[in-house]
C-alpha positions, 0 to 999 in steps of 0.5 A, spaced: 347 450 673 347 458 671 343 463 674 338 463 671 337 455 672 338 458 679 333 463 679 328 458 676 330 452 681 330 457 688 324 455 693 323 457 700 324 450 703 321 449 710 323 442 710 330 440 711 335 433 712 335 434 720 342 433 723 345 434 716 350 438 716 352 442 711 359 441 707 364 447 710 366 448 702 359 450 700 358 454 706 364 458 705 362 459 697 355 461 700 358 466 705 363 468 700 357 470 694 355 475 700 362 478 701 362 479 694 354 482 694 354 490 692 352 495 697 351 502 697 358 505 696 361 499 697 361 500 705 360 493 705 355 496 712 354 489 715 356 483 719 354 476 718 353 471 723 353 463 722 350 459 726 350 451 726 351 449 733 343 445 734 342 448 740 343 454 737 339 453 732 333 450 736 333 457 740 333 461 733 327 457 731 324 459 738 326 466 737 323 466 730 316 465 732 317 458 734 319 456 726 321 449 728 323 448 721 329 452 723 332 447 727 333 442 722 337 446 718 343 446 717 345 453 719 343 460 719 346 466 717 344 471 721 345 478 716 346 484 721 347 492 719 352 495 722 352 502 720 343 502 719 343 510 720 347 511 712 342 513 708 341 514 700 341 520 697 334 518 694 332 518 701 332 510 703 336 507 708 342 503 705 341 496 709 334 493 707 337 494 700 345 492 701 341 486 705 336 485 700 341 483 694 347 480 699 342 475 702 339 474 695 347 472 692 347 467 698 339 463 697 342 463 689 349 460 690 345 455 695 342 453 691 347 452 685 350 447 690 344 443 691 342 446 698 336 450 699 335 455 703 328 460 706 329 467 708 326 468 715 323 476 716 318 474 722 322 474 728 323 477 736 329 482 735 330 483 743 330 475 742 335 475 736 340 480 739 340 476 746 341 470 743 346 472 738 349 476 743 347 483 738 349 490 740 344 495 740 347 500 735 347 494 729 341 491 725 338 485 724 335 486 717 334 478 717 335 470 717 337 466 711 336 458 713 339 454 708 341 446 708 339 440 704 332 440 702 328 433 706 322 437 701 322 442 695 315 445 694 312 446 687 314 453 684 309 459 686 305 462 682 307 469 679 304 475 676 305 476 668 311 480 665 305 486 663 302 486 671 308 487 674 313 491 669 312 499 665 315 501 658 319 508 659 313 511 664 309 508 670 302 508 666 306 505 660 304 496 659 310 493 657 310 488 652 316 482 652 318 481 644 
């Protein structure tokens, strides 16, 4: 599969294989996709934190506004900023975006293996951090669930090329050749 096979194939599945783990060689091509993810300035401003243990994942998932799906999967990856007070000079935070692309580069190499993932932003965050046992000074910026898919949905709709992109100006329409 390439990437852009992958990108077509990705879903956020909300229905795993329970008590199917996932192969330590795939979670670590996984992890390594967000090692090598860029960031700004290359500071690489984060911290990942996996968690496979079921008990661990049952208490996520009840964390994360009782999305129980979460405790069939096979692990989650915790993505946290470690330094979310550096800022761009364009005036944006760094972390959503490094975070953004890093978790992106983790949902596509997942599914390039075969598995599947889903991208969690509904969560207590007083919850996450005491589960997760997350200092105060560092972010949660989101979870990524990934295992292997009991049901992948159909593709979403999406909007047309020419709603979404501008040629040259903002007012400009686009048009794909």
């Amino acid at each position: 599969m390439d990437v852009a096979e992958a990108i077509k194939a990705r879903r956020s599945v909300r229905s795993y294989e329970t008590n199917k783990k996932i192969e330590p060689e795939k979670l670590r091509l996984v992890l390594e996709a967000a090692r090598l993810a860029p960031s700004a300035y290359n500071k690489q401003d984060c911290r990942y934190i996996v968690i496979d243990n079921k008990e661990t994942l049952r208490e996520l998932a009840r964390a994360c506004e009782d999305q129980n799906f979460i405790a069939d999967a096979g692990a989650a990856i915790c993505c946290c900023a470690t330094n979310p007070q550096h800022w761009l000079s364009s005036g944006e935070r760094t972390y959503p975006l490094d975070m953004a692309v890093a978790a992106s580069f983790m949902m596509l190499q997942a599914t390039e293996l075969g598995l599947a993932s889903c991208w969690i932003g509904a969560y207590s965050v007083s919850r996450v951090r005491r589960l997760l046992r997350i200092p105060e000074e560092v972010r949660v910026a989101c979870i990524i669930v990934i295992g292997h898919p009991h049901y992948v949905p159909a593709p979403t709709t999406r909007k047309p090329m020419e709603e979404i992109f501008a040629a040259e100006h903002y007012d400009q329409p686009y048009a794909a050749d």
